[in-house]
C-alpha positions in Angstrom: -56.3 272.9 25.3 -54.3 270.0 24.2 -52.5 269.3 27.5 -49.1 267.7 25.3 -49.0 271.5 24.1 -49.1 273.9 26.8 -47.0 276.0 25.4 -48.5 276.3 21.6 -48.3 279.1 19.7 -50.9 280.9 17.8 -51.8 283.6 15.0 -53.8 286.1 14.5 -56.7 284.2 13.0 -56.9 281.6 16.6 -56.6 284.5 18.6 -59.6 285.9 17.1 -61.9 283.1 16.9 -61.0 282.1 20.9 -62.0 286.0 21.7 -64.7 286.7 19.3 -62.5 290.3 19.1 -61.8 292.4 15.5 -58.5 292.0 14.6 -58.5 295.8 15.3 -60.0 295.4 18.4 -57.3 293.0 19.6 -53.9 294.7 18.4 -55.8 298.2 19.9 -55.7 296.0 23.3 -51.8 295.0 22.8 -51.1 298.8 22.2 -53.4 299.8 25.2 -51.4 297.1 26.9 -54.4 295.1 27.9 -53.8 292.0 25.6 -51.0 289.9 25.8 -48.6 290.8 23.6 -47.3 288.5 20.6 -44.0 287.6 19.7 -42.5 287.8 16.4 -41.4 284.6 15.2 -40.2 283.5 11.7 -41.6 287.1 10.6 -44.8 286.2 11.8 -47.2 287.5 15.4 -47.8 284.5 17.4 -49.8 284.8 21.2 -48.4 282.4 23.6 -51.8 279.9 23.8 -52.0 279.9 27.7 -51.6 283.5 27.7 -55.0 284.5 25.3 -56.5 282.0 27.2 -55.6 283.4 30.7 -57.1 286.6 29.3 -60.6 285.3 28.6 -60.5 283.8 31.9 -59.8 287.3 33.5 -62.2 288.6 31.3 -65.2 285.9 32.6 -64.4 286.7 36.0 -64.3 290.7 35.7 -68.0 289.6 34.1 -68.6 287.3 37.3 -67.7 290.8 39.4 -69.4 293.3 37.7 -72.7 291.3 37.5 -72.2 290.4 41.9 -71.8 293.9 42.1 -75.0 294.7 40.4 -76.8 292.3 42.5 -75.7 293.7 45.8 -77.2 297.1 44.7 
């Protein structure tokens, strides 16, 4: 992340290439409310940068946590 632009926004397109997620896949997740959600600007969806990125984080570390608690078994 460019650190001048911590608050970036960024389409659909980014979003998919920084989650390796279907566009379906992804606006499923805002529905289910387990994606952030974007915000219409200019007509357009647009994440919040830090935000898809907080998600993949969360989503390494569920991985971290599922794979300790397979090792504990």
């Amino acid at each position: 992340m460019n650190p001048q632009y911590p608050h970036r926004l960024i389409g659909l397109p980014e979003v998919i290439h920084m989650t390796s997620l279907s566009r379906s896949t992804i606006l499923r997740l805002v529905d289910k409310k387990e994606f952030p959600r974007p915000s219409l600007v200019s007509g357009r969806n647009l994440w919040l940068f830090k935000a898809v990125e907080g998600w993949n984080l969360e989503q390494v570390g569920a991985g971290k946590d599922h794979q300790a608690d397979n090792n504990t078994q």
